[in-house]
PATI-728345 format. One record per atom (N, C-alpha, C): x, y, z. Coordinates in steps of 0.05 Angstrom, whole numbers, plus 5000, padded with zeros to 4 digits. Atoms other than C-alpha are relative to their C-alpha. Example, Ala and Ser with C-alpha at 12.3 -4.5 7.8 and 13.67 -1.06 7.14 Angstrom:
// PATI-728345
@px->5018 py->4976 pz->5000
@px->5246 py->4910 pz->5156
@px->5018 py->5024 pz->5000
@px->4984 py->4976 pz->4999
@px->5273 py->4979 pz->5143
@px->4985 py->5022 pz->5014
// end
This chain:
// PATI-728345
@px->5017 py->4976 pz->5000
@px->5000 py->5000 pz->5000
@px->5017 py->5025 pz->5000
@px->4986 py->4980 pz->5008
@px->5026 py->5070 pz->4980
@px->4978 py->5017 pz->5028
@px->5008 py->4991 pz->4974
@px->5017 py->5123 pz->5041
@px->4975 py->5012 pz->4993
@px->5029 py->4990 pz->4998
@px->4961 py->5152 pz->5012
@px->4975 py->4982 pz->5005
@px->5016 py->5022 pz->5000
@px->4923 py->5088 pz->5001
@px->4999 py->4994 pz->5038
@px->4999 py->5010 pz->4971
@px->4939 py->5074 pz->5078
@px->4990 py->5034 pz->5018
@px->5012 py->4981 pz->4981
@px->4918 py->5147 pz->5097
@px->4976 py->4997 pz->4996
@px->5026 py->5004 pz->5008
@px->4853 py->5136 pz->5060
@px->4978 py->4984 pz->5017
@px->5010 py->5021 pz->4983
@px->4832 py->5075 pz->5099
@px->4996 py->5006 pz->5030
@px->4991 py->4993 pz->4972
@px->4861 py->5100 pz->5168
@px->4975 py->5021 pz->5001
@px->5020 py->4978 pz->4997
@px->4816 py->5166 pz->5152
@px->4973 py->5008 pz->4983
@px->5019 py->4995 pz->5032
@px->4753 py->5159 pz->5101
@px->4985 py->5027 pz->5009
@px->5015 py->4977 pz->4998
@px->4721 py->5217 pz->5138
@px->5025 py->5030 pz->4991
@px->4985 py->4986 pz->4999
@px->4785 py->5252 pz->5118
@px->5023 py->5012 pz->5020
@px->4984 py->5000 pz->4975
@px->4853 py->5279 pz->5155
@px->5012 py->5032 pz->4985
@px->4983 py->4968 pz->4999
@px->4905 py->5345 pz->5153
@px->5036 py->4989 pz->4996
@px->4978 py->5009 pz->5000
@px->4964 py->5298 pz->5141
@px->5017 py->5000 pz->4979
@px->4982 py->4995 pz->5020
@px->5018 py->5323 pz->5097
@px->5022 py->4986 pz->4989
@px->4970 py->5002 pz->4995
@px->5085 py->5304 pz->5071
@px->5014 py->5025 pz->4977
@px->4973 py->4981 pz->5011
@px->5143 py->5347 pz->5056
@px->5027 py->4985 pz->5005
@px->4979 py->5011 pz->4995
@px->5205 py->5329 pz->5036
@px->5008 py->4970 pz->5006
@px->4999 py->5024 pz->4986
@px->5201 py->5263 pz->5054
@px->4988 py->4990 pz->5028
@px->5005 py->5006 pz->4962
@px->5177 py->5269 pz->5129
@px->4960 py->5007 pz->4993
@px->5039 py->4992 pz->4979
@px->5091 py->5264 pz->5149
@px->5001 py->5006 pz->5020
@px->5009 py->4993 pz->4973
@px->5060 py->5304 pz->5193
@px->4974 py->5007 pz->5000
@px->5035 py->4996 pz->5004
@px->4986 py->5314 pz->5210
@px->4985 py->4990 pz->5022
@px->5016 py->5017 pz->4985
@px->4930 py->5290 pz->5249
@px->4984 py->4990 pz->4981
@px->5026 py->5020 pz->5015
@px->4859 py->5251 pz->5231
@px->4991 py->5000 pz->5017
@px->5032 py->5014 pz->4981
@px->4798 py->5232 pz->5275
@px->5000 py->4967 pz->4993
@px->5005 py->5033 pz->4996
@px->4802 py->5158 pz->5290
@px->4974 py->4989 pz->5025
@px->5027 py->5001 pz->4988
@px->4733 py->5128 pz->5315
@px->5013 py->4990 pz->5033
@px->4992 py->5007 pz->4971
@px->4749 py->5118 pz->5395
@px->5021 py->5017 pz->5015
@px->4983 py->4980 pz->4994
@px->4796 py->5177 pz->5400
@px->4993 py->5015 pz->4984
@px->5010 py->4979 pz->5013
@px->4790 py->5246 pz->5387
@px->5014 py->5004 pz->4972
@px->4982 py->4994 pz->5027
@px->4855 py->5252 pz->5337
@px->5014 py->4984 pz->5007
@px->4969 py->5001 pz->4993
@px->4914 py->5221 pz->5327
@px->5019 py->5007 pz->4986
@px->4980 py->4995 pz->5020
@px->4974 py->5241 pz->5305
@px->5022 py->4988 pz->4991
@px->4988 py->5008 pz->5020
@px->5010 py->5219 pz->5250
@px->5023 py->5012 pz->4991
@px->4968 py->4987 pz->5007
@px->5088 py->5226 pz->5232
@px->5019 py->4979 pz->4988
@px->4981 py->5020 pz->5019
@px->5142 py->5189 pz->5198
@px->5013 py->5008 pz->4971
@px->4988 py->5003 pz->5026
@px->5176 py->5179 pz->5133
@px->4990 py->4992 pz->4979
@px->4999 py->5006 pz->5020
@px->5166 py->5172 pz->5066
@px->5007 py->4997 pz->4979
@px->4991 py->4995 pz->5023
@px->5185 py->5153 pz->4999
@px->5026 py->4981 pz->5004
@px->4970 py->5013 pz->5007
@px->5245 py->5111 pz->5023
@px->5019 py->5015 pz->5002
@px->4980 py->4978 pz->4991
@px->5272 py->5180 pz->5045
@px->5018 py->4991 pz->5024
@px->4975 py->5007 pz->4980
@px->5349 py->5173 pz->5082
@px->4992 py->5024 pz->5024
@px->5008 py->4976 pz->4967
@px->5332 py->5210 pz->5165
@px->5029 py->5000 pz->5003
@px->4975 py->4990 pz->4994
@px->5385 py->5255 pz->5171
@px->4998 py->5016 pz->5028
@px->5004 py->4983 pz->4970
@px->5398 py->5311 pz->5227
@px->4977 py->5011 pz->4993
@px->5020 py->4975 pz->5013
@px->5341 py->5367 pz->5191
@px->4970 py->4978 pz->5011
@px->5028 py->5020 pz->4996
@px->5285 py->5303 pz->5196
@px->5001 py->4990 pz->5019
@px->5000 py->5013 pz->4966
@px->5303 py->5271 pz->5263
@px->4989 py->5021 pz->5012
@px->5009 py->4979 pz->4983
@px->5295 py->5341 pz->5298
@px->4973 py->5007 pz->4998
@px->5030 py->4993 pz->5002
@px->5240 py->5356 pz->5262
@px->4966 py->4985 pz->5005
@px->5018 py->5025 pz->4986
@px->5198 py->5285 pz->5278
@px->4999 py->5009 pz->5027
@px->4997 py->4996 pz->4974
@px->5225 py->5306 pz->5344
@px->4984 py->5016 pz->5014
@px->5012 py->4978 pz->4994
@px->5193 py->5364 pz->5348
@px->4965 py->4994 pz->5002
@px->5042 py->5012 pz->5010
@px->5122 py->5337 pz->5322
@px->5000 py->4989 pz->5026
@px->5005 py->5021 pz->4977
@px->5134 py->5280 pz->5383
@px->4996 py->5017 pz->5018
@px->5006 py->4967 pz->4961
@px->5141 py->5340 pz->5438
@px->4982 py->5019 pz->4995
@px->5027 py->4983 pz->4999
@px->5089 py->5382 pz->5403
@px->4971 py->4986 pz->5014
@px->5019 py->5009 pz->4991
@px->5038 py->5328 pz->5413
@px->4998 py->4997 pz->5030
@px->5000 py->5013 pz->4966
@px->5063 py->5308 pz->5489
@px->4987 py->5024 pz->5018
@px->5013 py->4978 pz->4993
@px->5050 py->5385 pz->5498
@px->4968 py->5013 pz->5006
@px->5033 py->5001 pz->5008
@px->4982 py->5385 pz->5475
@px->4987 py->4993 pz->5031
@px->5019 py->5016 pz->4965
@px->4960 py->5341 pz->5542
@px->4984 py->4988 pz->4999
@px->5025 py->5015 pz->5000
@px->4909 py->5304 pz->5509
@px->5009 py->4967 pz->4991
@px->4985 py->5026 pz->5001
@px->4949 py->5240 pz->5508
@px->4988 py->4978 pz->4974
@px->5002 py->5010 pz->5030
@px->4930 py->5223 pz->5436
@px->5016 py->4981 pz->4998
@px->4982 py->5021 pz->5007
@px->4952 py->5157 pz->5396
@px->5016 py->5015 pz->4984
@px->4990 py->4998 pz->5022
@px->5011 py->5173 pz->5358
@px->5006 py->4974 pz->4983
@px->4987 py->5014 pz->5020
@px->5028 py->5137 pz->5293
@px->5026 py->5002 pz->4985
@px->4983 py->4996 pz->5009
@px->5086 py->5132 pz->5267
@px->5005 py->4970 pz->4965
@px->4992 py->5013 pz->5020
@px->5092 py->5112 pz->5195
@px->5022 py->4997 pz->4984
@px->4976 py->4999 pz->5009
@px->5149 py->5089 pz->5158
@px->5012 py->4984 pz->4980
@px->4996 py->5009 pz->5031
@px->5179 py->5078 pz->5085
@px->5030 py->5011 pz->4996
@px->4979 py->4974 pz->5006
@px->5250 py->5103 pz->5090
@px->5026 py->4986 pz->4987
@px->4975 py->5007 pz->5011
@px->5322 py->5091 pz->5072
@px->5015 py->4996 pz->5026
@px->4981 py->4991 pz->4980
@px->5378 py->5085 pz->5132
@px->4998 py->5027 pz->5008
@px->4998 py->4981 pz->4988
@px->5400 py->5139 pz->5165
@px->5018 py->5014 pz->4976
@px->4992 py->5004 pz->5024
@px->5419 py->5187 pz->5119
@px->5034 py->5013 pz->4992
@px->4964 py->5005 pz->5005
@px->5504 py->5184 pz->5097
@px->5009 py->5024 pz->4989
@px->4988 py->4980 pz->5014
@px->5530 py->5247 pz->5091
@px->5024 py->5010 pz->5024
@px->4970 py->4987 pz->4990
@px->5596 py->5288 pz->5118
@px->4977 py->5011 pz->5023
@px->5008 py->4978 pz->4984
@px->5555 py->5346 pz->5147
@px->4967 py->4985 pz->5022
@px->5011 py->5011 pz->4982
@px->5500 py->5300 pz->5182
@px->5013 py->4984 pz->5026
@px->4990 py->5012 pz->4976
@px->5546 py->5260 pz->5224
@px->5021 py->5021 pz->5009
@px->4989 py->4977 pz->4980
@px->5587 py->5327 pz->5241
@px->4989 py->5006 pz->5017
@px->5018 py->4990 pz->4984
@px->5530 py->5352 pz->5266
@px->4984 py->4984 pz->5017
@px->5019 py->5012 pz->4973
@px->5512 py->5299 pz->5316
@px->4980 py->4982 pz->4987
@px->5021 py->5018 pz->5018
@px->5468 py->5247 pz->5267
@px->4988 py->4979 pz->5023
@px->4997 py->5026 pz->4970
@px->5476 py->5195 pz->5333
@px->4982 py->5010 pz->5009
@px->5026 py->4993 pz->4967
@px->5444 py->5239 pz->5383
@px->4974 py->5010 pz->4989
@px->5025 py->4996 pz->5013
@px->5396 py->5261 pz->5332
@px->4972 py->4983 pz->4997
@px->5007 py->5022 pz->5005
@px->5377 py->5200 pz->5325
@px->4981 py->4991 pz->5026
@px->5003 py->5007 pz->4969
@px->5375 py->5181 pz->5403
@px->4979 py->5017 pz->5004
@px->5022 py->4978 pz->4986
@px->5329 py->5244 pz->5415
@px->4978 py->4999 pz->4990
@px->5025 py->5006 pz->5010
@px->5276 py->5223 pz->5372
@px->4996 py->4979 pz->5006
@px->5001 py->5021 pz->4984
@px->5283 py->5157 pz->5400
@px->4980 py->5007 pz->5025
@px->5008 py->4992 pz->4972
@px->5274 py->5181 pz->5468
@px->4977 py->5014 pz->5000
@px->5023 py->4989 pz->4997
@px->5222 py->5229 pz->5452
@px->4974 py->4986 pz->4995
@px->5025 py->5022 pz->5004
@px->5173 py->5170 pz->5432
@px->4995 py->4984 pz->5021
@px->4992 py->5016 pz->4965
@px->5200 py->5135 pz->5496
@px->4974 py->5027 pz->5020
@px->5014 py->4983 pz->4983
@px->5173 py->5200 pz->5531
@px->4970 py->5004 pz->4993
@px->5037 py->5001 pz->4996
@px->5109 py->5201 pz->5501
@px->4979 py->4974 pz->5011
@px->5012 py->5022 pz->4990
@px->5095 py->5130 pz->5516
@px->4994 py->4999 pz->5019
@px->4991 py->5001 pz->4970
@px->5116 py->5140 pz->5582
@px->4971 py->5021 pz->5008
@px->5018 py->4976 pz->4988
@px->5063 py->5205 pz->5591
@px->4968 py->4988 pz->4980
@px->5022 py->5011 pz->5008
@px->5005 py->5166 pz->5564
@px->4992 py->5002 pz->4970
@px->5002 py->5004 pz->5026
@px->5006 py->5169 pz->5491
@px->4996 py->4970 pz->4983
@px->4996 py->5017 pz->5022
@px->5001 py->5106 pz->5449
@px->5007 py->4998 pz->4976
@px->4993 py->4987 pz->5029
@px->5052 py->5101 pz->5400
@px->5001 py->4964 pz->4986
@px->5001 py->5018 pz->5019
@px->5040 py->5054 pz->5343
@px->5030 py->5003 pz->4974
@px->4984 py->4992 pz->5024
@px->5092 py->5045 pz->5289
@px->4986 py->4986 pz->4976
@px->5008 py->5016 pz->5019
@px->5070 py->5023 pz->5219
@px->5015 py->4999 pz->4977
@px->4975 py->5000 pz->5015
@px->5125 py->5002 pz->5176
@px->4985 py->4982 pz->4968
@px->5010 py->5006 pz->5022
@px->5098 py->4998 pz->5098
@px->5009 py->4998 pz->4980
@px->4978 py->5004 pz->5024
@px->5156 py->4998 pz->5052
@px->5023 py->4987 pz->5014
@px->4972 py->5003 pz->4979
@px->5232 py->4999 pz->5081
@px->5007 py->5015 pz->5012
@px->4995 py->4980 pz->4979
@px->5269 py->5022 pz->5139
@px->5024 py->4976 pz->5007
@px->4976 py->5017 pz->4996
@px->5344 py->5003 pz->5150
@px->5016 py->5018 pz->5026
@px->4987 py->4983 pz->4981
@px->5388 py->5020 pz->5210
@px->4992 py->5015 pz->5021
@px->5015 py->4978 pz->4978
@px->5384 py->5077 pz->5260
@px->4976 py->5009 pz->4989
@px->5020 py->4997 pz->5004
@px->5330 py->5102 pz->5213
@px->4968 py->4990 pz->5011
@px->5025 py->5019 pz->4988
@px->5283 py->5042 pz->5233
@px->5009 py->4999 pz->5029
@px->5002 py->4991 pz->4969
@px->5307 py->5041 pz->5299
@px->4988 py->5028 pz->5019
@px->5007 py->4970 pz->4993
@px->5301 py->5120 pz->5316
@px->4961 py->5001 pz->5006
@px->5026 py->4992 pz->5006
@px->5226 py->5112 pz->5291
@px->4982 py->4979 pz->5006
@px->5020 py->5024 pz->4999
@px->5190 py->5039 pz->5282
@px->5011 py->4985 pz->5023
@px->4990 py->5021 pz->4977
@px->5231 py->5002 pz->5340
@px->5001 py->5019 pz->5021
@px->5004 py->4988 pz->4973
@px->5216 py->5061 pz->5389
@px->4969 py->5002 pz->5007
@px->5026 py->4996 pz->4996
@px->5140 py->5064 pz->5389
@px->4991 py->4965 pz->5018
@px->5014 py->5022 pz->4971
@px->5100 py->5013 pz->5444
@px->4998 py->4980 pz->4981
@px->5006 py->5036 pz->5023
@px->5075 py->4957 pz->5381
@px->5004 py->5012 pz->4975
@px->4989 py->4993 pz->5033
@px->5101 py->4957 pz->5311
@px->4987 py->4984 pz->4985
@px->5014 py->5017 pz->5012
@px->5051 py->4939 pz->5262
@px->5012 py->5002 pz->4965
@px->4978 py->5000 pz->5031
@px->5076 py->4924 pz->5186
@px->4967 py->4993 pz->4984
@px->5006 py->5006 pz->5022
@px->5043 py->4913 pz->5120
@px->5016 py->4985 pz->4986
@px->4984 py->5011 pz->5023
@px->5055 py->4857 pz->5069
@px->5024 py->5009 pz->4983
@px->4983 py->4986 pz->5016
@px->5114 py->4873 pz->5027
@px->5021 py->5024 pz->5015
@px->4978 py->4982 pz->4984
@px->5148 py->4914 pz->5082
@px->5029 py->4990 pz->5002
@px->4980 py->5013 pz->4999
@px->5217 py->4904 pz->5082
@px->5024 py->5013 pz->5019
@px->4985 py->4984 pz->4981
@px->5249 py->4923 pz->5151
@px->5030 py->4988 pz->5008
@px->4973 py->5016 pz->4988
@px->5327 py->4908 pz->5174
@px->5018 py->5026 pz->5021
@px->4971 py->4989 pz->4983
@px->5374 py->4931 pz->5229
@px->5017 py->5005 pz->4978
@px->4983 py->5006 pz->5020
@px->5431 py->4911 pz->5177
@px->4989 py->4983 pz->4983
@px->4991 py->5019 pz->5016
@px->5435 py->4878 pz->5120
@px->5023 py->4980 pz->4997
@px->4972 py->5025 pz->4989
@px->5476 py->4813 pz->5116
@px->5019 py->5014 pz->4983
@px->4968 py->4990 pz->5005
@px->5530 py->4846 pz->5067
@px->5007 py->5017 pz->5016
@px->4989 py->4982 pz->4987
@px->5535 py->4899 pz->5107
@px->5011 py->4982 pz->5035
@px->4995 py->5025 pz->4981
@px->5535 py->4843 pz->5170
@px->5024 py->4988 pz->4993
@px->4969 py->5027 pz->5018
@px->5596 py->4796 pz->5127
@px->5015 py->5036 pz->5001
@px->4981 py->4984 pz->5007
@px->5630 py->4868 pz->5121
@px->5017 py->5009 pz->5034
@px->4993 py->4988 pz->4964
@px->5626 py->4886 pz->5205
@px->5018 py->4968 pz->5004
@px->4989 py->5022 pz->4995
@px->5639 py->4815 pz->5227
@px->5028 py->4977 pz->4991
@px->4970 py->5011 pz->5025
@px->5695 py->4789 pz->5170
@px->4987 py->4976 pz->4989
@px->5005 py->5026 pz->5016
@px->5645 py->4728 pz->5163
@px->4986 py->4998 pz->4970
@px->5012 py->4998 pz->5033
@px->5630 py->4704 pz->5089
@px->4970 py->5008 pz->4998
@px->5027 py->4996 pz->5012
@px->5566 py->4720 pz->5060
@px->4977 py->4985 pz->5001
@px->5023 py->5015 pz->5008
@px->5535 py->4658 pz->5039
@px->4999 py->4988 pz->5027
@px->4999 py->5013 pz->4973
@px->5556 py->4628 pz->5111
@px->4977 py->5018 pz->5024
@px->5017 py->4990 pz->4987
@px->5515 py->4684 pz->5145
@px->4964 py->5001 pz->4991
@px->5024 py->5005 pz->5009
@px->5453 py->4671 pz->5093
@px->4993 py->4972 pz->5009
@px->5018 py->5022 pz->4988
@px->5451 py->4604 pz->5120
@px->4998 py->4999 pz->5033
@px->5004 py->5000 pz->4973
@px->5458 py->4618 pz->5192
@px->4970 py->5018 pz->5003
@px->5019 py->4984 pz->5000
@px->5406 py->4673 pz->5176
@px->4961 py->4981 pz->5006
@px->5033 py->5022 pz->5007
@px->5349 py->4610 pz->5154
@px->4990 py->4989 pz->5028
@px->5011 py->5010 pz->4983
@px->5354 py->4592 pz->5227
@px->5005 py->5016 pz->5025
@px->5000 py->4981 pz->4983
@px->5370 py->4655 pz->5268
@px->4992 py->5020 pz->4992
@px->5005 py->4983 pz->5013
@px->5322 py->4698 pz->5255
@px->4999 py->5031 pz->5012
@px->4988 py->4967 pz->4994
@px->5346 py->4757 pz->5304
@px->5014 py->5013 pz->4997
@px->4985 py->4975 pz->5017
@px->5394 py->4780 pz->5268
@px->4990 py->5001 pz->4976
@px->4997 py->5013 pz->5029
@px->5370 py->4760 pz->5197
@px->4970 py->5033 pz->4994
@px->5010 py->4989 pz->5010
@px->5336 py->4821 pz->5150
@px->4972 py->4984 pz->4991
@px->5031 py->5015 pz->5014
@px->5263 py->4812 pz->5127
@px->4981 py->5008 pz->5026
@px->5022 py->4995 pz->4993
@px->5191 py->4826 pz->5147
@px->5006 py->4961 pz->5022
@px->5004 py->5023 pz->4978
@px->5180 py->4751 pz->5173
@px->5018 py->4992 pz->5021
@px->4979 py->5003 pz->4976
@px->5252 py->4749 pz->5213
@px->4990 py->5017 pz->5020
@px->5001 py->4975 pz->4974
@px->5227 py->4817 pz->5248
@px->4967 py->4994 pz->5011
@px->5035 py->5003 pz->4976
@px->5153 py->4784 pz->5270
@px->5012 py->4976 pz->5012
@px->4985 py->5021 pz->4980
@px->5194 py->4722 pz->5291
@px->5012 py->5001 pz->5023
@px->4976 py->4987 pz->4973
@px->5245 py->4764 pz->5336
@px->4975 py->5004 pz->5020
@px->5010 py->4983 pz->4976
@px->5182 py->4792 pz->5368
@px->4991 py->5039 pz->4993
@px->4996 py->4963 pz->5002
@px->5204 py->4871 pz->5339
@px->4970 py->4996 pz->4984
@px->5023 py->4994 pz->5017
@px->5148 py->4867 pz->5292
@px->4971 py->4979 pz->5016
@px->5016 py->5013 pz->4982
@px->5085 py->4858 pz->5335
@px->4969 py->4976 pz->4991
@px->5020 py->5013 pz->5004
@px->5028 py->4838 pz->5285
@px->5003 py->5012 pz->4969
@px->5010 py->4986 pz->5030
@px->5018 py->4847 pz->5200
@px->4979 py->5003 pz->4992
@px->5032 py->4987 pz->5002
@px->4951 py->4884 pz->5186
@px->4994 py->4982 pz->4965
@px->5015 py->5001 pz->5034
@px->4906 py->4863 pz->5130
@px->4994 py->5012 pz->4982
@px->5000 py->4971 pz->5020
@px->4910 py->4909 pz->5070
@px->4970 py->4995 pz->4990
@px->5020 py->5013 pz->5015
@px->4849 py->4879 pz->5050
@px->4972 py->5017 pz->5014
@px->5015 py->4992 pz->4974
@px->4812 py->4906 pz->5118
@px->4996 py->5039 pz->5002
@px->4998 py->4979 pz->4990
@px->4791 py->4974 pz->5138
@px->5014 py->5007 pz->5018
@px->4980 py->4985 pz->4976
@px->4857 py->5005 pz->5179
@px->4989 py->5014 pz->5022
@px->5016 py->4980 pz->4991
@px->4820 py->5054 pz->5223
@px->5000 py->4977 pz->5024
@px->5009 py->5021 pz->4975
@px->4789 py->4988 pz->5256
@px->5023 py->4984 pz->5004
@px->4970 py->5024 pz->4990
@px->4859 py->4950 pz->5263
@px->5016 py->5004 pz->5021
@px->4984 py->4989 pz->4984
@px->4900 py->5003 pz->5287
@px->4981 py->5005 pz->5024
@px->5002 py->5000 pz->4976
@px->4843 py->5022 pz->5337
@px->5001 py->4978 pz->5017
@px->5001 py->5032 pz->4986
@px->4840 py->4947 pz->5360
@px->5028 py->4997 pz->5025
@px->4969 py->5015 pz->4986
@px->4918 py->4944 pz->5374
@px->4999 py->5038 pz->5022
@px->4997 py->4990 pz->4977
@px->4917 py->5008 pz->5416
@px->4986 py->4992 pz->5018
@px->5015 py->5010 pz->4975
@px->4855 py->4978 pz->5456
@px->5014 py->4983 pz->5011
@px->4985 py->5012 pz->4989
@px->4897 py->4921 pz->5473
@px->5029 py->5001 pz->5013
@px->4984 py->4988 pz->4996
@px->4962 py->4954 pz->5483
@px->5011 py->4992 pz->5023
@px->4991 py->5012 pz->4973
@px->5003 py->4917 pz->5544
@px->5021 py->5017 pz->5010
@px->4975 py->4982 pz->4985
@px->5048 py->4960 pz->5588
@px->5034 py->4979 pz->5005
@px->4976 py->5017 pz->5007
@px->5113 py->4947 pz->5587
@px->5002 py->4984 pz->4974
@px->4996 py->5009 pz->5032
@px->5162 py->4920 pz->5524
@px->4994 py->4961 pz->5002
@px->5000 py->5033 pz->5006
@px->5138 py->4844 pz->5504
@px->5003 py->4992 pz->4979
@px->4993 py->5011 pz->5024
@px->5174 py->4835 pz->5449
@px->5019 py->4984 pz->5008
@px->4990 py->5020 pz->4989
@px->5224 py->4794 pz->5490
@px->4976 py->4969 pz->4991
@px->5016 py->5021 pz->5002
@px->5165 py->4743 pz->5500
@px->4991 py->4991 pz->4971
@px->5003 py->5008 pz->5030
@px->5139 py->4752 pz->5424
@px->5022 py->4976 pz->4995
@px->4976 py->5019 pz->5020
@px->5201 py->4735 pz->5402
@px->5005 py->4964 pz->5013
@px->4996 py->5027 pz->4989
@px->5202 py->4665 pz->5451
@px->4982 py->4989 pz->4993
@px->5025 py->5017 pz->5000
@px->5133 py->4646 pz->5440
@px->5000 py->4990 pz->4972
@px->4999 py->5002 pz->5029
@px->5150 py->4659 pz->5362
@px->5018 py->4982 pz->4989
@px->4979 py->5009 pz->5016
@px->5209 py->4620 pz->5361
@px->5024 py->5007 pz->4988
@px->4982 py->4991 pz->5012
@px->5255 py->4665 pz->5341
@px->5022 py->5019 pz->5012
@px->4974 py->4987 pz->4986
@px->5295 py->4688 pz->5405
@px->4987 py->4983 pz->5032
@px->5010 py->5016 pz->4987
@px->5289 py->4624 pz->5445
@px->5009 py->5011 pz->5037
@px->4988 py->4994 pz->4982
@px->5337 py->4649 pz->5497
@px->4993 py->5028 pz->5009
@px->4989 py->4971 pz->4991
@px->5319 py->4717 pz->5506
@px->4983 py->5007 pz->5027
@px->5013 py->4997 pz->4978
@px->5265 py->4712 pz->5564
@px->5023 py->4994 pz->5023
@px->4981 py->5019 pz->4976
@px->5317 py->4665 pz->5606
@px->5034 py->5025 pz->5008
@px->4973 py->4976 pz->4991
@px->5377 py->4724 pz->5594
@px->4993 py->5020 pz->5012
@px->5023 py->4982 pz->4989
@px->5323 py->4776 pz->5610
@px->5002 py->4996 pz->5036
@px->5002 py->4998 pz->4955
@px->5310 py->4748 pz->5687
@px->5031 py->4987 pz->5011
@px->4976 py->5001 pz->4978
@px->5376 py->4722 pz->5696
@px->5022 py->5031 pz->5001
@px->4986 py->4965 pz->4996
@px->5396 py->4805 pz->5692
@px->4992 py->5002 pz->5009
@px->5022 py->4990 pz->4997
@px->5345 py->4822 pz->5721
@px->5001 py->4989 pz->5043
@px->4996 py->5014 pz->4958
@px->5359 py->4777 pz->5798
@px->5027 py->5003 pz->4998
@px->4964 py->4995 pz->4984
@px->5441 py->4783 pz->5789
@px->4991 py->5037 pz->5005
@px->5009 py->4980 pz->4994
@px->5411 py->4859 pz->5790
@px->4996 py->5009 pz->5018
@px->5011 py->5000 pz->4971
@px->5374 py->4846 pz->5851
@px->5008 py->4997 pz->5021
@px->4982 py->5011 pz->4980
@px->5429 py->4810 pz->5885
@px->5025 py->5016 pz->5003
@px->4981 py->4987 pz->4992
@px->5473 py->4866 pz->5878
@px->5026 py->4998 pz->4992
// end
């Protein structure tokens, strides 16, 4: 689905949700809440310093507001984006502060959704779709931390040796189905379905605290990660 087709659905009574440049911003009227607002990427656009701050800004306008609205965060982008004058200027903490500021709205009663509908590689998808409370995807989404060449380039290991470790570890491994396996990706909507009623569903349900640990165990695809979880968690306790 192309973002309009997915704003359409989300809003048939209509919305105020723009893009520029690559970055959305806007609200809509979603039936069970008054608005929510809507932000993210598009186009497969690279988040540099100029677009982090400025998401950033949207995230602390809304927290401002006080009416603890769902945010959405949609997302179609490129990595983070590779230039001289973005990582002079701090691209990292740019990064971190839009992070954090989704952290903060969660934290102050917001519901943040991510909806990841094209790609999103790196700090990009981290900064945005891996900081919001549940991350819902669309068919055809194609989300990664890394890519395995870029993985065989960090590590020194071959290529094809990490595509076959990839078939059965799927928390490091690129792709839509490795990232609902891990857990990161919480549920894939039906394009087929009216959005509006999906997304309000998954905020009704909405569990406190992160359970993508558990996803990912129940899913199979990060057997160990509950068991590393509480054994931090009591050497912690024990001081």
């Amino acid at each position: 689905m192309t973002l309009a087709e997915i704003l359409a659905s989300l809003f048939p009574d209509g919305h105020d949700v723009t893009v520029k440049d690559g970055l959305v911003s806007g609200t809509g009227p979603l039936a069970g809440s008054s608005r929510i607002t809507v932000l993210g990427i598009d186009g497969d656009t690279p988040l540099g310093v100029d677009g982090a701050l400025q998401l950033s800004r949207s995230v602390l306008d809304a927290i401002r507001a006080g009416d603890r609205a769902p945010i959405l965060v949609a997302v179609d982008s490129d990595s983070q984006r590779m230039s001289r004058r973005d990582e002079l200027l701090g691209l990292n903490e740019c990064l971190a502060h839009l992070a954090k500021a989704l952290l903060l709205a969660d934290r102050s009663g917001h519901p943040t959704i991510g909806l990841i509908y094209g790609h999103s590689a790196a700090g990009a998808f981290i900064a945005t779709a891996l900081a919001t409370r549940i991350l819902a995807a669309l068919p055809g989404a194609n989300p990664s931390v890394m890519d395995l060449p870029s993985v065989a380039r960090v590590t020194k290991l071959p290529l094809d040796k990490l595509q076959e470790m990839a078939k059965s570890t799927p928390v490091f491994a690129p792709g839509l189905d490795n990232m609902v396996a891990a857990g990161a990706v919480h549920v894939v909507l039906d394009p087929g379905k009216p959005l509006d009623g999906q997304i309000r569903d998954l905020i009704a349900v909405t569990e406190p605290g992160d359970v993508r640990d558990r996803l990912g165990a129940e899913r199979g695809g990060r057997p160990v990660a509950r068991e590393v979880a509480e054994a931090v968690i009591d050497q912690a306790r024990r001081g």
